[in-house]
mmCIF file as Biopython writes it, N, C-alpha, C and O atoms, coordinates in Angstrom:
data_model
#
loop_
_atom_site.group_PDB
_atom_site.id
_atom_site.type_symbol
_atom_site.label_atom_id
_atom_site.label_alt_id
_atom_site.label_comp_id
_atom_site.label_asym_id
_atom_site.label_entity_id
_atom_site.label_seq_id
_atom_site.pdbx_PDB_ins_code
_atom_site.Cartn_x
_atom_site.Cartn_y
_atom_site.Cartn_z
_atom_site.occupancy
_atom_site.B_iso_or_equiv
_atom_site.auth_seq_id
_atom_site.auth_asym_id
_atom_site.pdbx_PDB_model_num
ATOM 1   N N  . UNK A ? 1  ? 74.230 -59.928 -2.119  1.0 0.0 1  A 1 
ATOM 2   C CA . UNK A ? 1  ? 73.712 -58.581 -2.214  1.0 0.0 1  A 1 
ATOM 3   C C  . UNK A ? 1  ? 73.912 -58.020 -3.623  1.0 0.0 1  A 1 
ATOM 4   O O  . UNK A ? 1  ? 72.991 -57.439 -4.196  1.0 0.0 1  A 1 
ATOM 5   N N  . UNK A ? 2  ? 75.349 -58.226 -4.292  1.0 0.0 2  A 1 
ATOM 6   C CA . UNK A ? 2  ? 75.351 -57.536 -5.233  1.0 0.0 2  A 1 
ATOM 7   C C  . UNK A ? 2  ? 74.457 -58.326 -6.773  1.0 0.0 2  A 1 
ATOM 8   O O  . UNK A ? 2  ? 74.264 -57.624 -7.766  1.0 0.0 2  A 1 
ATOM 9   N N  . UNK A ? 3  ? 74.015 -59.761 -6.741  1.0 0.0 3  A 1 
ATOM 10  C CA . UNK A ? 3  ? 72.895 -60.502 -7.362  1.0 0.0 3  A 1 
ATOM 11  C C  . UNK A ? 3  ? 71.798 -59.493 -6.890  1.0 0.0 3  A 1 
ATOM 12  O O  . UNK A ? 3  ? 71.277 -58.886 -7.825  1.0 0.0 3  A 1 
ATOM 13  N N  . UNK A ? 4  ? 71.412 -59.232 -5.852  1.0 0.0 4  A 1 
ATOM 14  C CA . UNK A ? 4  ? 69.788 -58.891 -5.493  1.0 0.0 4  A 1 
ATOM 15  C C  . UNK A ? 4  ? 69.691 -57.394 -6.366  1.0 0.0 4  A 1 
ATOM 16  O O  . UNK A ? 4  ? 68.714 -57.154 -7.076  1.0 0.0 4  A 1 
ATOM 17  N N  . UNK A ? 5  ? 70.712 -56.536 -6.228  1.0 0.0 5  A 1 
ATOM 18  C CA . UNK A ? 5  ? 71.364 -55.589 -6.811  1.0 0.0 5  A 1 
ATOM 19  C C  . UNK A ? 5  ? 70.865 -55.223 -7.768  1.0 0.0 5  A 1 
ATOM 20  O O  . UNK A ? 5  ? 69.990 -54.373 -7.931  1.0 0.0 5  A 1 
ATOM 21  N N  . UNK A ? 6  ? 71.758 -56.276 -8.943  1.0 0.0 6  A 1 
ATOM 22  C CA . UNK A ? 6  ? 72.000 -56.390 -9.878  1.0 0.0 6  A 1 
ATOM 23  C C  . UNK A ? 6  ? 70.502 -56.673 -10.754 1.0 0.0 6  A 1 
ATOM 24  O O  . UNK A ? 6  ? 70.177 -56.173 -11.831 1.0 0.0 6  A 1 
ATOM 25  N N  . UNK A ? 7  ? 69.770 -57.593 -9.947  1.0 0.0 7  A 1 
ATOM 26  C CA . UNK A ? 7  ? 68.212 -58.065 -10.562 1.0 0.0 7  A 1 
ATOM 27  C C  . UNK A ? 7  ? 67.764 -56.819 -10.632 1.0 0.0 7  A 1 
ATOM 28  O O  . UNK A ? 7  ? 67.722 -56.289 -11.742 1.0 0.0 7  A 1 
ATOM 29  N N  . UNK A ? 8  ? 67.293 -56.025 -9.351  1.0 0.0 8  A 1 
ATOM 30  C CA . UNK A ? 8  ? 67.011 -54.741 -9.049  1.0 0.0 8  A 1 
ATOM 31  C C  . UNK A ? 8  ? 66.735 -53.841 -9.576  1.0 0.0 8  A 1 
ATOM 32  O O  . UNK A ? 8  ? 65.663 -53.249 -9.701  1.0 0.0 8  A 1 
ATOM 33  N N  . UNK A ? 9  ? 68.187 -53.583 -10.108 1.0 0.0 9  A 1 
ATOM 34  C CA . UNK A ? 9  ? 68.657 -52.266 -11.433 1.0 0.0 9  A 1 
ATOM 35  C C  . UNK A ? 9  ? 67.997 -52.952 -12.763 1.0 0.0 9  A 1 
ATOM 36  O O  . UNK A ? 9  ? 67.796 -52.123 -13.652 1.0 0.0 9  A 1 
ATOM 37  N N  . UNK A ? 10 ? 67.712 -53.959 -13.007 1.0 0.0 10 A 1 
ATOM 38  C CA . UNK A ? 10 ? 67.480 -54.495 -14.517 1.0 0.0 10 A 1 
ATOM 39  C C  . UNK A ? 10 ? 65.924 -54.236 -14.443 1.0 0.0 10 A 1 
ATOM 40  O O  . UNK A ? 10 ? 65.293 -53.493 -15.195 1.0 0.0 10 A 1 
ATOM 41  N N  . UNK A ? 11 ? 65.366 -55.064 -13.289 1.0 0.0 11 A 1 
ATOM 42  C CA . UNK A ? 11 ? 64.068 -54.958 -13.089 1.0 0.0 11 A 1 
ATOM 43  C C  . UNK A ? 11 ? 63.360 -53.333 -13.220 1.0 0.0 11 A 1 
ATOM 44  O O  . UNK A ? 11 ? 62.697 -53.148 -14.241 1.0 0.0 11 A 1 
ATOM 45  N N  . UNK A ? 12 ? 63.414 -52.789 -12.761 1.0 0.0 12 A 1 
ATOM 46  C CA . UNK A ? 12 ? 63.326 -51.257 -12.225 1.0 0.0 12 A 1 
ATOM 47  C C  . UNK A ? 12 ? 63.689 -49.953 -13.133 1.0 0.0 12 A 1 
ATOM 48  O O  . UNK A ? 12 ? 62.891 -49.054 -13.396 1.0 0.0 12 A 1 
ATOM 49  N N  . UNK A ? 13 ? 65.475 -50.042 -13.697 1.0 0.0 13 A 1 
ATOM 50  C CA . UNK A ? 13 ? 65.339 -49.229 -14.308 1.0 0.0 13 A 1 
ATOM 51  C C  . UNK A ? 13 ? 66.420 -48.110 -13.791 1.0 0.0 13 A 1 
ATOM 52  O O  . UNK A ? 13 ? 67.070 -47.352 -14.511 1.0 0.0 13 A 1 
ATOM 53  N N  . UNK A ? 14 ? 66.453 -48.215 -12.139 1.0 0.0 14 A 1 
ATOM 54  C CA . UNK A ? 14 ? 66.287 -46.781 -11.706 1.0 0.0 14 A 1 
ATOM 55  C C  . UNK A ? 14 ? 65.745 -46.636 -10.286 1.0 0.0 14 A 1 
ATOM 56  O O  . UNK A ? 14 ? 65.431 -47.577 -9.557  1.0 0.0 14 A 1 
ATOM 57  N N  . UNK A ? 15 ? 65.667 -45.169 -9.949  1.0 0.0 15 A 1 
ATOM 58  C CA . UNK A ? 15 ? 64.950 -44.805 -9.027  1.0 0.0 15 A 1 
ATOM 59  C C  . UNK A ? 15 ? 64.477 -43.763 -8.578  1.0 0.0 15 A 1 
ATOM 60  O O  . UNK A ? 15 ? 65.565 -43.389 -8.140  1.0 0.0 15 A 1 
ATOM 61  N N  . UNK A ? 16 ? 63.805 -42.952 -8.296  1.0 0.0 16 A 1 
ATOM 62  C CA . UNK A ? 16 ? 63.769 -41.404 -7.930  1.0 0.0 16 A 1 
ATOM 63  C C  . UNK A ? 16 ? 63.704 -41.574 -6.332  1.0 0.0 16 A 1 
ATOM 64  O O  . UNK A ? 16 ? 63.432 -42.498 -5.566  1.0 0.0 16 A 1 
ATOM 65  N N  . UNK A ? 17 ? 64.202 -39.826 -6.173  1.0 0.0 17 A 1 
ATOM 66  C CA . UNK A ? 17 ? 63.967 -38.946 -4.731  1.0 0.0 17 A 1 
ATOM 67  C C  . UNK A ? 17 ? 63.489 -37.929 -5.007  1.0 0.0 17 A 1 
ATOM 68  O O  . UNK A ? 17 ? 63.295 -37.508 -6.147  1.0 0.0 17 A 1 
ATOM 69  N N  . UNK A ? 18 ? 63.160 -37.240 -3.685  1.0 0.0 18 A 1 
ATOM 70  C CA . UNK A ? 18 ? 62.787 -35.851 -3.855  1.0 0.0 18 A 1 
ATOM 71  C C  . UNK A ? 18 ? 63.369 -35.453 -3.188  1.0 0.0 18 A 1 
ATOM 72  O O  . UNK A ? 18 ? 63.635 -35.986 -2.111  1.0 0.0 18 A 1 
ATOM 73  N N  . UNK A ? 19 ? 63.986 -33.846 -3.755  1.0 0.0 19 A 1 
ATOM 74  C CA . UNK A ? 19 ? 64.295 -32.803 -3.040  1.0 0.0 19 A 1 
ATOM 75  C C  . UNK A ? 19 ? 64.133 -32.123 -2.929  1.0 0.0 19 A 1 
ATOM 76  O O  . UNK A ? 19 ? 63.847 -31.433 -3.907  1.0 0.0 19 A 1 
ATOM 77  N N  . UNK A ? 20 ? 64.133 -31.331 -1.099  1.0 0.0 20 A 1 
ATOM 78  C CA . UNK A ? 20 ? 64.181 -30.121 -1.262  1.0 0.0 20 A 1 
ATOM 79  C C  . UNK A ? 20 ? 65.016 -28.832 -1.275  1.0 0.0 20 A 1 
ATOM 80  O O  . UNK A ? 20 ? 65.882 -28.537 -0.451  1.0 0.0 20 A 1 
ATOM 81  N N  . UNK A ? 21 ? 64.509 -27.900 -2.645  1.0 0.0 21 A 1 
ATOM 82  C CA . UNK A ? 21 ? 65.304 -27.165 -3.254  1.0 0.0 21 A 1 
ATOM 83  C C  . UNK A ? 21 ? 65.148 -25.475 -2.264  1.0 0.0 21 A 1 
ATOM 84  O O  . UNK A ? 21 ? 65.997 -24.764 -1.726  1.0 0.0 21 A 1 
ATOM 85  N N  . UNK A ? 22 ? 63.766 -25.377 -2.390  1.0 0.0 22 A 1 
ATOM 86  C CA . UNK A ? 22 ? 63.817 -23.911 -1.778  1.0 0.0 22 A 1 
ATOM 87  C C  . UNK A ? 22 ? 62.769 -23.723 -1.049  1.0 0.0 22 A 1 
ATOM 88  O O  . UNK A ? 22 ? 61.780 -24.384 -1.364  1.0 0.0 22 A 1 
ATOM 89  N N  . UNK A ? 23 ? 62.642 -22.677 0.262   1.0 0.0 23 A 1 
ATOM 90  C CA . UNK A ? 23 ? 61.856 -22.944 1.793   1.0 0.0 23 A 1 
ATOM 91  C C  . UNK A ? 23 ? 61.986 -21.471 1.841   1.0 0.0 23 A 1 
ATOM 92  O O  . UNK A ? 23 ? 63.066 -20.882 1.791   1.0 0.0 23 A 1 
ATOM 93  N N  . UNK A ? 24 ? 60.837 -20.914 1.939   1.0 0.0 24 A 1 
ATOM 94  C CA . UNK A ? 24 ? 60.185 -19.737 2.011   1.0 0.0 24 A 1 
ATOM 95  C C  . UNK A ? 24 ? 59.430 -19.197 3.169   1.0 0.0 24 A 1 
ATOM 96  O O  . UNK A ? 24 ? 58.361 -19.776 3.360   1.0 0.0 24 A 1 
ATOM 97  N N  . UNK A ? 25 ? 59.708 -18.255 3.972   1.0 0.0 25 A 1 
ATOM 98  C CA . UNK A ? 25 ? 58.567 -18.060 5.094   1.0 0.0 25 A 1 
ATOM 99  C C  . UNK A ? 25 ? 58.453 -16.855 4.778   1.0 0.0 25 A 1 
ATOM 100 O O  . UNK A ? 25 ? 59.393 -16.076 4.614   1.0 0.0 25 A 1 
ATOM 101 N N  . UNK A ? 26 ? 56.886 -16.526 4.631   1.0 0.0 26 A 1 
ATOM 102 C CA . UNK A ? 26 ? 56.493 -14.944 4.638   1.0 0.0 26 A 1 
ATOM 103 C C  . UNK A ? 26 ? 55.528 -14.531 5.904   1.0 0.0 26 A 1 
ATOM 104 O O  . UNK A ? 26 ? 54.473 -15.115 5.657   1.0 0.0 26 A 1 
ATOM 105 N N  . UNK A ? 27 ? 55.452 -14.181 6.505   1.0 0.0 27 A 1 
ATOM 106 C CA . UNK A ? 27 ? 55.069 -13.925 7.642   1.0 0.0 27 A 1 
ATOM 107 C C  . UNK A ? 27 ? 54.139 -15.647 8.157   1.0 0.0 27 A 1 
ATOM 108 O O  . UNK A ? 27 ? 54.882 -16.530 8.584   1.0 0.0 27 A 1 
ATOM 109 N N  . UNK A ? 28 ? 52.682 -15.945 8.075   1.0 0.0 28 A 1 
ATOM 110 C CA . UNK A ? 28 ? 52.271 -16.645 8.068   1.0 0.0 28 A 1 
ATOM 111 C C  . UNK A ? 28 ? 52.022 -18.089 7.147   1.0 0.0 28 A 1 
ATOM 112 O O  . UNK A ? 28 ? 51.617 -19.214 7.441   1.0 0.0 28 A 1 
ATOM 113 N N  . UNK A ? 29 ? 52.399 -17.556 6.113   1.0 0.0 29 A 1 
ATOM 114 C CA . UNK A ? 29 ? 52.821 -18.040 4.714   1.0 0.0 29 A 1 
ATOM 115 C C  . UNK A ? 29 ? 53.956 -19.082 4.563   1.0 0.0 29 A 1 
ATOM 116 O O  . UNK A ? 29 ? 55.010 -18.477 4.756   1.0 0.0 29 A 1 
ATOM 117 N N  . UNK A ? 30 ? 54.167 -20.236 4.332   1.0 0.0 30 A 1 
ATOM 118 C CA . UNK A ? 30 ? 55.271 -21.105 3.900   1.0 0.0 30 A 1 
ATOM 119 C C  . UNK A ? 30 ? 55.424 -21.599 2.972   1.0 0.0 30 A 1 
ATOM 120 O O  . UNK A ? 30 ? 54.676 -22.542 2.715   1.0 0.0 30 A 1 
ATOM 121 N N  . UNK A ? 31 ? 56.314 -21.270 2.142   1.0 0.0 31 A 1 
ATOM 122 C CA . UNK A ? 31 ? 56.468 -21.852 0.609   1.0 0.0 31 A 1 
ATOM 123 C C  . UNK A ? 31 ? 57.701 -22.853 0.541   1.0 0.0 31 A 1 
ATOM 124 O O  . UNK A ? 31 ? 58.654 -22.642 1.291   1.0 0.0 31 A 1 
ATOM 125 N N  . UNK A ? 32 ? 57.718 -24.021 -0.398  1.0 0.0 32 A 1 
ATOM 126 C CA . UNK A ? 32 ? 58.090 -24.477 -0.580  1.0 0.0 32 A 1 
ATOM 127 C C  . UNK A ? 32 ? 58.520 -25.281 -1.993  1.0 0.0 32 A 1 
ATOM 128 O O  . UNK A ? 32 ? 57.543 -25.663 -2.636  1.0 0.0 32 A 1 
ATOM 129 N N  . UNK A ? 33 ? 59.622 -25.546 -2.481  1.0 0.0 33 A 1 
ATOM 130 C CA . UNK A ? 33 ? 59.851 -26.063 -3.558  1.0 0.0 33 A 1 
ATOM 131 C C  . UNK A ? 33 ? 60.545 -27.937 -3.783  1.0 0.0 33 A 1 
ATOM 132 O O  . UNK A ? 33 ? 61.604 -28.270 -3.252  1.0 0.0 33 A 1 
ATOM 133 N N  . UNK A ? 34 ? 60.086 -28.469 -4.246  1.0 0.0 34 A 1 
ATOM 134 C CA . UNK A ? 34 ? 60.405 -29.732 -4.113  1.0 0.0 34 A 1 
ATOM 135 C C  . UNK A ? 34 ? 60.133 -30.420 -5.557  1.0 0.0 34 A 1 
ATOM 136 O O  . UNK A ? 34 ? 59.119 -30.573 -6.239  1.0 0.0 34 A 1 
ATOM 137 N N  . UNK A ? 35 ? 62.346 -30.981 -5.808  1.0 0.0 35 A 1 
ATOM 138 C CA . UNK A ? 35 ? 61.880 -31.284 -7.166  1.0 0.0 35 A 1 
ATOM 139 C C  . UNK A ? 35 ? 62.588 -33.010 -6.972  1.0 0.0 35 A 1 
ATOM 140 O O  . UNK A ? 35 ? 63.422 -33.449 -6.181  1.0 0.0 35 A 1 
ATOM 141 N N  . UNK A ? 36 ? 61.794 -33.668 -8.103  1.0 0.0 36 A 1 
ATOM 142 C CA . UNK A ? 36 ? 61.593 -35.204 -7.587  1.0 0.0 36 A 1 
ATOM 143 C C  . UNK A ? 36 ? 63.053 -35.299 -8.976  1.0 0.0 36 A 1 
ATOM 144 O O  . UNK A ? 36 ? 63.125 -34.538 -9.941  1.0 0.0 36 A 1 
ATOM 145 N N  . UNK A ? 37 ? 64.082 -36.488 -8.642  1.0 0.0 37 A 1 
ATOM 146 C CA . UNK A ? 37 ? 65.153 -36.780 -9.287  1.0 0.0 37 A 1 
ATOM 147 C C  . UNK A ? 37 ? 64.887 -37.879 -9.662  1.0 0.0 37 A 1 
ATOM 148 O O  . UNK A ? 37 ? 64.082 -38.473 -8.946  1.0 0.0 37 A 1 
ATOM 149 N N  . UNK A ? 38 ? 65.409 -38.625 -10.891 1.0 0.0 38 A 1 
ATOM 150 C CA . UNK A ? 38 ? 65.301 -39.620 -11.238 1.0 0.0 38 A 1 
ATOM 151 C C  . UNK A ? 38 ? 66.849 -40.211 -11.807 1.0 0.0 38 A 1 
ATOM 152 O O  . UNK A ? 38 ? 67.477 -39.674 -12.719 1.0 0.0 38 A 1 
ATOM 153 N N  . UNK A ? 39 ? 67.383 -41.673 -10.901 1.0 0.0 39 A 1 
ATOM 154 C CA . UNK A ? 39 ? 68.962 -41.319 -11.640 1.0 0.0 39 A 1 
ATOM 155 C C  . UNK A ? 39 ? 68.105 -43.122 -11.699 1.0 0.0 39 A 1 
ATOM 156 O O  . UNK A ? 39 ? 67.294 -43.695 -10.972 1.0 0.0 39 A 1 
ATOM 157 N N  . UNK A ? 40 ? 68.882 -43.510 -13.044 1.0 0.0 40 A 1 
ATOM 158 C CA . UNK A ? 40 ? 69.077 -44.082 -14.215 1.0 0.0 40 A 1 
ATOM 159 C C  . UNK A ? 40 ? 69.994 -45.066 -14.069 1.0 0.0 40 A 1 
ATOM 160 O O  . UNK A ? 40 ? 71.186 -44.806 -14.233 1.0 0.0 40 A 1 
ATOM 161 N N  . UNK A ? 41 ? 69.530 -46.457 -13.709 1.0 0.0 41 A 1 
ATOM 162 C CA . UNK A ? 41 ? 70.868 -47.588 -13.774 1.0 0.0 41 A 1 
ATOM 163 C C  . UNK A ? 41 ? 71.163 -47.916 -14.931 1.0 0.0 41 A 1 
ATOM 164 O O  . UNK A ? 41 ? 70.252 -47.834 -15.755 1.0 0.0 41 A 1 
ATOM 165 N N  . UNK A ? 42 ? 72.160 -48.272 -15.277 1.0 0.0 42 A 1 
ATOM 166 C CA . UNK A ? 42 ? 72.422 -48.393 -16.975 1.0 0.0 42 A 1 
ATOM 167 C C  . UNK A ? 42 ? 72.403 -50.683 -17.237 1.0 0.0 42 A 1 
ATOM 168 O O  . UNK A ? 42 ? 72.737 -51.525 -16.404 1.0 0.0 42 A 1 
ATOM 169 N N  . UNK A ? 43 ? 72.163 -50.783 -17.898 1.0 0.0 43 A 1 
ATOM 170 C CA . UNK A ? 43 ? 71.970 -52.418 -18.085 1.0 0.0 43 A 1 
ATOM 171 C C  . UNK A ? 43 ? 73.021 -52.812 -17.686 1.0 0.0 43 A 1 
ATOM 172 O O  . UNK A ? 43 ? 72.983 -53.650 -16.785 1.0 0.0 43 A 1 
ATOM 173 N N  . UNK A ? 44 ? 74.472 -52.318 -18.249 1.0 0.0 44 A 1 
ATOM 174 C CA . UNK A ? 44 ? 75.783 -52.960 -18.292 1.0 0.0 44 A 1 
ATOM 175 C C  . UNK A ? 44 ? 76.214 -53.308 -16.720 1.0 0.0 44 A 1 
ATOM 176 O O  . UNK A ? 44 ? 76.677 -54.351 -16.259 1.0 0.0 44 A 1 
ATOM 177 N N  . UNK A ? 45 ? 75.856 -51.911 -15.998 1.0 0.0 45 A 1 
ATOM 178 C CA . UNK A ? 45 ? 75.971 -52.298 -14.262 1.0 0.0 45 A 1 
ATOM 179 C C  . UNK A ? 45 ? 75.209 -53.016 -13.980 1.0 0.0 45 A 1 
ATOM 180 O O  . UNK A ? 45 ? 75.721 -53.647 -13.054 1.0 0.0 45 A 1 
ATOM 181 N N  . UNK A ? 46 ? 73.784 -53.573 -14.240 1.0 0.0 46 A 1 
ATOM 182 C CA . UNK A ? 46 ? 73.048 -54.695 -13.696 1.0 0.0 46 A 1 
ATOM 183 C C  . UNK A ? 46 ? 73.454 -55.567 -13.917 1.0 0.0 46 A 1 
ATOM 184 O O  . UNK A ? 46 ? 73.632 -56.278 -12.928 1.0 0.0 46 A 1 
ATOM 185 N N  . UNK A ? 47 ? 73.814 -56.059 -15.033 1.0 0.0 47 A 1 
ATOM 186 C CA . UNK A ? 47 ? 74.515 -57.584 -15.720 1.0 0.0 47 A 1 
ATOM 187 C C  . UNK A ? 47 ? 76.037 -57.396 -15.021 1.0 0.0 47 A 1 
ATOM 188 O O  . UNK A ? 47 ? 76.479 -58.464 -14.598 1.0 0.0 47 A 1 
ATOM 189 N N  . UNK A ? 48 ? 76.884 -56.279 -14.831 1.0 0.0 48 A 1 
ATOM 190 C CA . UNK A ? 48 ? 77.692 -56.742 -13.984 1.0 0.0 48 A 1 
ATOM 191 C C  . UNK A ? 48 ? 77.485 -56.666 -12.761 1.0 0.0 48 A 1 
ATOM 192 O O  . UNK A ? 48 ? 78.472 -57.070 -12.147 1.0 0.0 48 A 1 
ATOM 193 N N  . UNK A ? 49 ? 76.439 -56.249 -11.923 1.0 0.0 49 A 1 
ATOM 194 C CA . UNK A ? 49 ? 76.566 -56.949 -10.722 1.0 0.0 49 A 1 
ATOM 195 C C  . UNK A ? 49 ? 76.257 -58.074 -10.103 1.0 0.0 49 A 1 
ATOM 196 O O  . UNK A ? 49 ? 76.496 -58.359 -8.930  1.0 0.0 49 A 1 
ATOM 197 N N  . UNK A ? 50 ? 75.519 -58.954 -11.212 1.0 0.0 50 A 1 
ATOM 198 C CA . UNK A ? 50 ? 74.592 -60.334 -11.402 1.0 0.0 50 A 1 
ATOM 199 C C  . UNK A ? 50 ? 76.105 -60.827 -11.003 1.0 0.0 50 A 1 
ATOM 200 O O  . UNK A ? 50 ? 76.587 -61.244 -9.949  1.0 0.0 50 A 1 
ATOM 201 N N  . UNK A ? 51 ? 76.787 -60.529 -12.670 1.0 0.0 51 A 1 
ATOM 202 C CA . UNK A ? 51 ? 78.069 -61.949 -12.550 1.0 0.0 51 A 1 
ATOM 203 C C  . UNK A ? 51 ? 78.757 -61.298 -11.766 1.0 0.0 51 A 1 
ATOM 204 O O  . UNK A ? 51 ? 78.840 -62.192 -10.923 1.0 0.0 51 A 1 
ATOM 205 N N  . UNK A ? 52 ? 79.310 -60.501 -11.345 1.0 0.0 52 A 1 
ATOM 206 C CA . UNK A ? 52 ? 79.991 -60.066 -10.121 1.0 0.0 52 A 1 
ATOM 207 C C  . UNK A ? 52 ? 79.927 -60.717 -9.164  1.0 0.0 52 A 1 
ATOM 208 O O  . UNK A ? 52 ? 80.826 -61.239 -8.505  1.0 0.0 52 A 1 
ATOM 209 N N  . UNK A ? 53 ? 78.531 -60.722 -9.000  1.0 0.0 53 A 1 
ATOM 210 C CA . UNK A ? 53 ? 78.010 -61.487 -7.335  1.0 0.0 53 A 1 
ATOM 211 C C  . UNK A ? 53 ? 78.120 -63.223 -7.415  1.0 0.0 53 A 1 
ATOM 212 O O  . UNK A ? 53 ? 78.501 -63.916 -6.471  1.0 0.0 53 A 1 
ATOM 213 N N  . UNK A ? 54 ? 77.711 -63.730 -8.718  1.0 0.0 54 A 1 
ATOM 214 C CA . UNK A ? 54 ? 77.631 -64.887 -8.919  1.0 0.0 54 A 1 
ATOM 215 C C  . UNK A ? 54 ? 78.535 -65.578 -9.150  1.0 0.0 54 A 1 
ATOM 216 O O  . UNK A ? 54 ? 78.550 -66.805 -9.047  1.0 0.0 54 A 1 
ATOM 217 N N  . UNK A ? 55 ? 80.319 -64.145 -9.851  1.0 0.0 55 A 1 
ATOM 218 C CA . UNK A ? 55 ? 81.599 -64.905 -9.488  1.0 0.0 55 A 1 
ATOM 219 C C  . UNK A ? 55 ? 82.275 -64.965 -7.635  1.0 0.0 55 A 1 
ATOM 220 O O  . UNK A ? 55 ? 83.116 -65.599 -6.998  1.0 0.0 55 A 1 
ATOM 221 N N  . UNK A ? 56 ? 81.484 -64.107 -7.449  1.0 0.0 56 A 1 
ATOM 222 C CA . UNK A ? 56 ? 82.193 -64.407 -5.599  1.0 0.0 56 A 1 
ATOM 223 C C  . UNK A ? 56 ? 81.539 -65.297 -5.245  1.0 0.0 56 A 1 
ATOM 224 O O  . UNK A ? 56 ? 82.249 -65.953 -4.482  1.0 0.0 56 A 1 
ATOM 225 N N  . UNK A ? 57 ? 80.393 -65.833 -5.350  1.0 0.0 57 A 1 
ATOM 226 C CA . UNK A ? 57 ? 79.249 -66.990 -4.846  1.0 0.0 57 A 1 
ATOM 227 C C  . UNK A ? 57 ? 80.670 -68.370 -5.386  1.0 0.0 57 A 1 
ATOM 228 O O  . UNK A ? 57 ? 81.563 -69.057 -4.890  1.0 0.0 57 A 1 
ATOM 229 N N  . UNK A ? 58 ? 80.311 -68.205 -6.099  1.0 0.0 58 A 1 
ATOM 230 C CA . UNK A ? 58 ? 80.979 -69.370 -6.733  1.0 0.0 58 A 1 
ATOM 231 C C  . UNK A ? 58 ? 82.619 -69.653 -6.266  1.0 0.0 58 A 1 
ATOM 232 O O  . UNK A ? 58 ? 83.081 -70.765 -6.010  1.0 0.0 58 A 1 
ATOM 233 N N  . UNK A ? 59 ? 83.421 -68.261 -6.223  1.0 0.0 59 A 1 
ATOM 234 C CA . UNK A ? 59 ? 84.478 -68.640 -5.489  1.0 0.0 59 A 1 
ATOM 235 C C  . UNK A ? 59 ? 84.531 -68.790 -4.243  1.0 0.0 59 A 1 
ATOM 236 O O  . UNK A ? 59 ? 85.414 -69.569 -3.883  1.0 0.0 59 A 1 
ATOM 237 N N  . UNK A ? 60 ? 83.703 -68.177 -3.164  1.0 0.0 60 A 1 
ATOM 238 C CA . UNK A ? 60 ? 83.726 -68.120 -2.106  1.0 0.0 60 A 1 
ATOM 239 C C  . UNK A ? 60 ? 82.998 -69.419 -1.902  1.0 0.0 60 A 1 
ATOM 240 O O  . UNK A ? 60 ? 83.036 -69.789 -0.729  1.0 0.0 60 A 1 
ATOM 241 N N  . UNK A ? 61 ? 82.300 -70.269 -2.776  1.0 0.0 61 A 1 
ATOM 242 C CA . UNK A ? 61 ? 82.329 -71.808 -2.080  1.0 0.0 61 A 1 
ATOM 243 C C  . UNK A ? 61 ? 82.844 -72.878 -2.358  1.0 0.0 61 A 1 
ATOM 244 O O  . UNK A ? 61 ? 82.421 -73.961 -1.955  1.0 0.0 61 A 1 
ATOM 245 N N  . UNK A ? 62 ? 84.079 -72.673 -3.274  1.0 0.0 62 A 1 
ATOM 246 C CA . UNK A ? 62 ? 85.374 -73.209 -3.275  1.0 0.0 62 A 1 
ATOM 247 C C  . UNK A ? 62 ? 86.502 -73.419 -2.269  1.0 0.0 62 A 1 
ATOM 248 O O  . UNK A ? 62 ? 87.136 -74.456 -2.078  1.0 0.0 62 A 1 
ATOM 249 N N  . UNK A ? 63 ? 86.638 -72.178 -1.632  1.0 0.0 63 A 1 
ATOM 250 C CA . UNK A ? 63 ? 87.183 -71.516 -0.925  1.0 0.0 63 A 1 
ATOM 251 C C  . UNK A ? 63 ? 87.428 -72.209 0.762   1.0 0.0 63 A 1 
ATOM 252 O O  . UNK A ? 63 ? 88.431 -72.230 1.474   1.0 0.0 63 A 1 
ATOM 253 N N  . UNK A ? 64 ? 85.330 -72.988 1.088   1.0 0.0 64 A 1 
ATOM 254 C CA . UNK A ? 64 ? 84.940 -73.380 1.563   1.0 0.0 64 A 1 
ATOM 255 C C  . UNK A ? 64 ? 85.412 -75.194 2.136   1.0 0.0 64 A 1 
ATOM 256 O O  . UNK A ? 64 ? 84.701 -75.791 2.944   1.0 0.0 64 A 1 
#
């Protein structure tokens, strides 16, 4: 998992959501506000979750 992860974040970048911020009712009227987030994987966590994953792979079939 933390390889598939790790490709993931490198591949990608990232990811956004949306939220919602503010919900309005005026009589018949419904307003709404919805703002889209974008959070930011940084390279260093992708490359460590590659070898992360690829040092437990490797110990865990030693182990074996």
């Amino acid at each position: 998992m933390l390889v598939l992860a790790g490709v993931l974040g490198l591949v990608y970048g990232g990811f956004s959501y949306t939220k919602d911020t503010h919900e309005a009712t005026i009589g018949a009227i419904e307003l709404s506000v919805k703002e889209q987030e974008r959070v930011n994987i940084p390279v260093w966590a992708g490359v460590g979750a590659i070898a992360l994953g690829g040092l437990l792979l490797l110990l865990g079939s030693r182990k074996s």
